[in-house]
N, C-alpha and C positions, 0 to 999 in steps of 0.2 A: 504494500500500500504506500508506503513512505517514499520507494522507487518511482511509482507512478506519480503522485506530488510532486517529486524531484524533476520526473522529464518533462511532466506541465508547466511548473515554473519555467524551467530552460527554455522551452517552445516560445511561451509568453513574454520572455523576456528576448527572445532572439525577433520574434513575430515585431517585438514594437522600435528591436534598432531599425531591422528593414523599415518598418513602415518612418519612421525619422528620418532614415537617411533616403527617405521617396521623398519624401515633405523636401527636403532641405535641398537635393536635389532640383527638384522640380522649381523652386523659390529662385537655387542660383541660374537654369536655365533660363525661367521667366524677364530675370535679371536684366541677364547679356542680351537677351533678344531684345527688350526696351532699349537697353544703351544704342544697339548695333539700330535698330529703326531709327536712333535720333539721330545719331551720328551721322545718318545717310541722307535723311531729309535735313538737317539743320547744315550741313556742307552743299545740299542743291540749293537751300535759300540762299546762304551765302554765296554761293558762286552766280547764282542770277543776278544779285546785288552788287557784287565786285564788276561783273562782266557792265551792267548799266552804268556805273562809274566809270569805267575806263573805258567806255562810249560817250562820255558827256551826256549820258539819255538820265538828267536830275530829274524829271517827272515819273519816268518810267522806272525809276529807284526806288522812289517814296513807297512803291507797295510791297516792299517788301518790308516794310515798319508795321509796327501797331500803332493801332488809330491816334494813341497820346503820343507815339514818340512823332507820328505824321506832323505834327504839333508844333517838333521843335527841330525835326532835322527836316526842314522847307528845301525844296529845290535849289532856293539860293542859299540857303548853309550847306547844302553838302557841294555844291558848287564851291563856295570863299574853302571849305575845308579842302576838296580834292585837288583844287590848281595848284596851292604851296605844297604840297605832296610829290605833287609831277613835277613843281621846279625845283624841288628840292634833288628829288631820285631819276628824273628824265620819265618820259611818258613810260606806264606800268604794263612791263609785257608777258607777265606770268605770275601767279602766287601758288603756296601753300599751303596748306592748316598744320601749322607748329605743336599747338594743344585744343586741347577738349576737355571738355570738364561739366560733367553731369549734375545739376542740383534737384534735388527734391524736399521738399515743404510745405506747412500747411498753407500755405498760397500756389502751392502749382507746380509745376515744374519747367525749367530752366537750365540752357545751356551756353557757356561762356566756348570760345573758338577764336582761335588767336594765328593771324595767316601772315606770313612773310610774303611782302611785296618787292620782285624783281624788277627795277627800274634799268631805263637804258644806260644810266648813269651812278647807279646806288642802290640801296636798298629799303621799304619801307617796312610798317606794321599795321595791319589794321585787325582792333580788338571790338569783338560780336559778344551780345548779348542777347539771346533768343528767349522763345518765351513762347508754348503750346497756346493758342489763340483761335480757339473752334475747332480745324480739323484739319490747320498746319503751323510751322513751325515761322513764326514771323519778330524781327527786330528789336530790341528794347534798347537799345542804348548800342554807341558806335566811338570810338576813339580810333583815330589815325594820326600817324608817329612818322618821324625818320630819324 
């Protein structure tokens, strides 16, 4: 009797690592896959917004903002911001995404992307703040460096 006790415990306790290490699996899967969807649409946002800046197309920019940041980064601010950029680095003819960086909170979630600017002459930086906005990833806040 004391034997059969014994292999029930064991079963019971082996039954509930599996089923923990399913949970905690399935938790880090869900994870990665959130990261890797963000990572992929918040880098096409960005590159539609890098690419309208280094077209001069400042209207066709703004939409990639959210409504309050539409607000503050007008067609003629990101105009006065992207021309000392190009006189600084010469006109921009390729970038990267340097880092990535996931937030989640009880207001939302948000992702910071940070892209090195290849100038004909130099190099820049332009720093993205994203921000999930209905049912894509749209602009919060923009800083550009050289």
């Amino acid at each position: 009797m004391a034997n059969i006790s014994r292999r029930l415990a064991i079963g019971v306790l082996i039954g509930m690592v599996l089923l923990l290490c399913g949970v905690c699996g399935m938790g880090a899967w869900l994870a990665f896959r959130n990261t890797r969807q963000a990572l992929t649409a918040t880098q096409q946002t960005a590159n539609q917004l890098l690419q309208a800046l280094q077209q001069h197309q400042w209207q066709a920019a703004q939409q990639y903002f959210t409504s309050q940041a539409r607000t503050r980064f007008t067609p003629r601010l990101l105009q006065q911001r992207w021309q000392p950029l190009e006189a600084a680095i010469g006109s921009v003819r390729d970038w990267a995404m340097e880092d990535f960086r996931v937030h989640t909170g009880t207001s939302g979630q948000w992702v910071q992307l940070r892209y090195r600017l290849q100038g004909a002459q130099g190099v820049g930086t332009v720093r993205l703040q994203l921000r999930w906005v209905g049912k894509r990833w749209l602009v919060e806040e923009m800083e550009i460096g050289w």
